[in-house]
C-alpha positions in Angstrom: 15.4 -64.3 31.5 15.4 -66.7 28.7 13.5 -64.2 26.3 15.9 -61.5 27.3 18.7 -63.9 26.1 17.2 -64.2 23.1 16.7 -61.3 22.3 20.5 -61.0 22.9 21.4 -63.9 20.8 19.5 -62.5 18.0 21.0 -58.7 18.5 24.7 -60.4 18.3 23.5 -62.4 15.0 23.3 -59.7 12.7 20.7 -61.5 11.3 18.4 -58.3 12.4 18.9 -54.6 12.8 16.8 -54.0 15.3 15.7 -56.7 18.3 13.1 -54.6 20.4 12.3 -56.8 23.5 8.9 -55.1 24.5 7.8 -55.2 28.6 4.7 -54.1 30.6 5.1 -50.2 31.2 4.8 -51.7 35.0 8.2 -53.8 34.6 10.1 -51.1 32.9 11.5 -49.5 36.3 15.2 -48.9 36.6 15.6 -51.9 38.6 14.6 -54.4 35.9 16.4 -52.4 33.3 19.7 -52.6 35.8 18.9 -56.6 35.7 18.8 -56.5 32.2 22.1 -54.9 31.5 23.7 -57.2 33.9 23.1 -60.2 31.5 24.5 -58.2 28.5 28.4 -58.0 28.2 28.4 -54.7 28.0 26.0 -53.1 29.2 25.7 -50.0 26.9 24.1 -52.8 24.4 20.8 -52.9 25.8 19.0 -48.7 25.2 16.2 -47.5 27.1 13.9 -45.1 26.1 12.6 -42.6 28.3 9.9 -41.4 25.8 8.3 -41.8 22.6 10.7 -39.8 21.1 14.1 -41.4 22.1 12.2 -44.8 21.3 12.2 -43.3 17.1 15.7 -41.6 17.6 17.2 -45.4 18.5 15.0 -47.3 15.7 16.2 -45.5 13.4 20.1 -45.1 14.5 22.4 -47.2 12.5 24.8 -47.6 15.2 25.9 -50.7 16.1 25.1 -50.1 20.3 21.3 -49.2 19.3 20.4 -52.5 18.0 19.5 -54.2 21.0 16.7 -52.1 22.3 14.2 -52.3 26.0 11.2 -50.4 25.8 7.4 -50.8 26.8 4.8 -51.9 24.5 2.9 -49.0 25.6 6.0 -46.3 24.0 6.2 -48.5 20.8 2.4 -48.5 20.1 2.6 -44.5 20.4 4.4 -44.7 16.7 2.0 -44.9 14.1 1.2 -44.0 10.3 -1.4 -41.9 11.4 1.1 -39.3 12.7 2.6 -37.3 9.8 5.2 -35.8 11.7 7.0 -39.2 11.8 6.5 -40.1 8.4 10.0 -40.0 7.3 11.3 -41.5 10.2 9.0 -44.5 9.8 9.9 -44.9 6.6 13.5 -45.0 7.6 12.4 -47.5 10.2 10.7 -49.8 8.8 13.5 -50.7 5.9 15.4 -52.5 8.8 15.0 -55.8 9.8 12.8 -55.4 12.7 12.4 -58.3 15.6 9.9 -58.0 18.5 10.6 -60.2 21.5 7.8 -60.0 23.6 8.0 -61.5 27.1 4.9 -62.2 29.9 3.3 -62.1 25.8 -0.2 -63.5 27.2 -0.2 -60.2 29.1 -1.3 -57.0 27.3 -1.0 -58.4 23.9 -4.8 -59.3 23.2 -6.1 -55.9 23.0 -5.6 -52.4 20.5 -1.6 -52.1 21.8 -0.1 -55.0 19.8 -2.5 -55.0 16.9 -1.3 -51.1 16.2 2.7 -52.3 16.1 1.8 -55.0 14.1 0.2 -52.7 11.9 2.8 -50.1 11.7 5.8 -52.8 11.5 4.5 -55.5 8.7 7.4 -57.4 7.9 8.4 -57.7 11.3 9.2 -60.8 13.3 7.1 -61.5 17.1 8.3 -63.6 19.3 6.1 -64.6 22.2 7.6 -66.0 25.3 5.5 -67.1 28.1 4.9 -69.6 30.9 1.1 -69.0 31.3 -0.3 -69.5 27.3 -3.4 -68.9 26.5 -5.0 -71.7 24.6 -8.7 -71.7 22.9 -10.4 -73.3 25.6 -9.5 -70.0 27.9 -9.2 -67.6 24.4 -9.1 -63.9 25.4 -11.7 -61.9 23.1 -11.0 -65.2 20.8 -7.6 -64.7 20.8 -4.9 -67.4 22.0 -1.4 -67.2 22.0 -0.7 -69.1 18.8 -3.5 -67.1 17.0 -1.5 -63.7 17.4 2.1 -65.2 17.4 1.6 -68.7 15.2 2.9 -72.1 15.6 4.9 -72.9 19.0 8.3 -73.4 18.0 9.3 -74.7 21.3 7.7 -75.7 24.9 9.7 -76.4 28.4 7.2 -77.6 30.3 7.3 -78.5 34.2 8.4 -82.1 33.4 11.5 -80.7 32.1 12.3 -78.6 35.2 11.7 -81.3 37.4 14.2 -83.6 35.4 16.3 -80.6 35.4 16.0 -79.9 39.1 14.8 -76.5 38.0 11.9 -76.9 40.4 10.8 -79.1 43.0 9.3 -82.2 42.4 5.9 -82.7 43.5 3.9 -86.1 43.8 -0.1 -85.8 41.9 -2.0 -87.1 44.9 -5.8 -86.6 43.4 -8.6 -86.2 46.1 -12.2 -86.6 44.5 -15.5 -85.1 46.6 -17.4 -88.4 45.5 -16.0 -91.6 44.3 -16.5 -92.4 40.7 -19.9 -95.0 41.3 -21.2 -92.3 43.8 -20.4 -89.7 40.7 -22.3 -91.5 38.6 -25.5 -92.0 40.8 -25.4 -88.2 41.6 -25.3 -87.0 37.8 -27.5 -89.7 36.5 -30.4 -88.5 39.0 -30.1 -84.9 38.2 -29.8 -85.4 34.7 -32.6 -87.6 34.5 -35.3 -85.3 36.8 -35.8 -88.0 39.4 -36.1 -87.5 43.5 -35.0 -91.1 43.8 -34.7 -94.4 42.0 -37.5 -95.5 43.7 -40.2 -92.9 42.1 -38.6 -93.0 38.8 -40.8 -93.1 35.5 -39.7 -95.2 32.6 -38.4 -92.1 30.7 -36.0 -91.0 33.5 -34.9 -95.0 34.3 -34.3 -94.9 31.2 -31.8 -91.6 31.2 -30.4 -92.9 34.4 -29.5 -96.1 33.2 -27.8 -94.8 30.1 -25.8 -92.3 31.8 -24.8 -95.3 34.7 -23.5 -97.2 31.3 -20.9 -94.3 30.3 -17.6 -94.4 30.8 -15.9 -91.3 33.5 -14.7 -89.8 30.4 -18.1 -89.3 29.1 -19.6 -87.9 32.4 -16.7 -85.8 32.7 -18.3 -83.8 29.7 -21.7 -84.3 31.0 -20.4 -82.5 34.1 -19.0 -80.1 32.0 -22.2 -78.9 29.6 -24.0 -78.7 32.6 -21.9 -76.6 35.5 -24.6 -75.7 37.3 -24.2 -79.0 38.9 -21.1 -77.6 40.7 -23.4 -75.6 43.0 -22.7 -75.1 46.5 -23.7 -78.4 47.7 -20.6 -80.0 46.0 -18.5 -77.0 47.0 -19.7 -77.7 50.4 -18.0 -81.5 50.1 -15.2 -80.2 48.9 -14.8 -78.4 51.5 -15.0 -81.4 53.9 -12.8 -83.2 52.2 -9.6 -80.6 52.6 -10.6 -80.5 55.9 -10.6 -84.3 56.5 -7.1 -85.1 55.4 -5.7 -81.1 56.4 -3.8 -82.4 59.4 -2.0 -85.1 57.5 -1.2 -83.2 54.1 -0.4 -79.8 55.9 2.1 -81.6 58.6 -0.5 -80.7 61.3 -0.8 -77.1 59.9 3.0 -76.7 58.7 2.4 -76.2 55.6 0.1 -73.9 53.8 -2.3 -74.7 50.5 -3.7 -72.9 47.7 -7.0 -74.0 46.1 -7.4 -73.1 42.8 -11.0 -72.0 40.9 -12.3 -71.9 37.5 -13.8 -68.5 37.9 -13.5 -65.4 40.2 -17.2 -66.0 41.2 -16.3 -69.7 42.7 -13.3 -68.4 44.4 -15.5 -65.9 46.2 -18.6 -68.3 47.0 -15.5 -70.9 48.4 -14.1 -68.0 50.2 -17.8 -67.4 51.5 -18.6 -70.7 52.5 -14.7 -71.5 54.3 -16.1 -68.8 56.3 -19.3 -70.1 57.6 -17.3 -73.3 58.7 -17.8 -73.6 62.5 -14.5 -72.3 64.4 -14.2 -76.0 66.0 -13.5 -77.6 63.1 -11.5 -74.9 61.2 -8.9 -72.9 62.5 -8.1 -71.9 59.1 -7.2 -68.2 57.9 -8.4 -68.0 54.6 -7.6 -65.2 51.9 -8.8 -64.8 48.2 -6.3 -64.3 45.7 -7.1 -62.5 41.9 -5.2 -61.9 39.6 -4.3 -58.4 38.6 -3.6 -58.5 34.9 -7.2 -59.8 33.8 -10.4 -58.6 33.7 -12.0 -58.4 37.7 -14.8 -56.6 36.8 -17.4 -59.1 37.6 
């Protein structure tokens, strides 16, 4: 609820005329509106709108119980310049000082939605809150958080929750398929097109023994530029090793355990192969988990 406090915070400023804290047409039910209004002091100061039209009639109000307004990103990307019959009402609307709070913003805000608000409200202020950003490395049609919403201006990250006693602590305990030497070996030979060490030409000793002389850092990227080397074999070892120390992390099966992909396609071949594990030495149910607000399509 901190977005929805700050939207509040700026509402009770008077340093804007309008706050409009934008949600998923999926979160705007009357239970999460009733939530809402139980964080405001009275809770006549936080306006729904039921449609598009309602939305324009409380952007436009000068009362003092309209500034503080819920509504879905879906309703506010319905008003447009392109719509004449508007025209003087978004010309009335857009004098105000306008402030968008947008939480969950690395949801829905990549695509046509946001761009057309943005568009239609150019001297507004957006305000992105979320506890999933996307960064460049995992960019959305090139798009990260900071590129549509600018410079962080702050970040509570899990280390603060912890020391808070927001969350529970938890102890990094990291579990590696291969140990760094073995690593090594394993990326060296495939990188370098040799069966063996034995059978090895001077061009591929050559490659091995330069790659055997990086640093973990360096074959990390290696790794990296060349994923195909997390095929199914090293899945397959991965595999053994949650199964080797199971018993002791899981409490002899009290606890439960998510593992976590880089793609939809390697959750689906670990699902696959956790399968194929013989009954004897897995007794595990296993489930797949995707994510509902991205692309699933492949």
């Amino acid at each position: 609820m901190t977005s929805f406090k700050t939207a509040q915070l700026i509402a009770c400023s008077n340093d804007a005329d309008k706050v409009v804290f934008l949600l998923d047409r999926i979160e705007l039910g009357t239970q999460t509106l009733r939530e809402y209004r139980g964080f405001a002091d009275d809770p006549q100061d936080v306006q729904e709108t039921e449609n598009t039209e309602m939305l324009i009639g409380k952007l436009k109000s000068d009362e003092q119980m309209n500034t503080l307004i819920v509504t879905s990103i879906q309703k506010m990307s319905n008003i447009t310049a392109e719509d004449p019959k508007i025209a003087g009402d978004l010309e009335k609307i857009r004098a105000k000082r306008i402030v968008f709070v947008i939480d969950e913003c690395h949801r829905d805000t990549f695509g046509k939605m946001l761009a057309t608000i943005k568009e239609t409200f150019p001297t507004a202020i957006f305000f992105g809150f979320t506890g999933t950003p996307i960064f460049e490395e995992n960019a959305k049609q090139g798009q990260s958080v900071a590129s549509v919403f600018g410079d962080e201006l702050h970040r509570y990250s899990i280390v603060d929750g912890i020391r808070d006693g927001n969350v529970l602590g938890f102890d990094l305990c990291p579990s590696y398929a291969y140990d760094d030497l073995e690593l090594k070996q394993k990326i060296a030979l495939y990188l370098s097109g040799a069966k063996d060490k034995e059978t090895m030409d001077s061009a591929q000793q050559k490659k091995y023994d330069t790659i055997m002389a990086m640093k973990m850092l360096e074959v990390e990227s290696l790794i990296k530029s060349n994923m195909d080397i997390y095929g199914e074999k090293y899945k397959k070892e991965v595999i053994k090793n949650i199964l080797k120390g199971r018993d002791t992390l899981s409490v002899n099966g009290k606890y439960s355990a998510i593992l976590a992909t880089s793609s939809i396609p390697d959750a689906i071949q670990y699902y696959q192969l956790f399968k194929k594990v013989e009954k004897s030495d897995c007794n595990l149910k296993i489930t797949a988990l995707f994510d509902p607000n991205i692309d699933n399509e492949d």
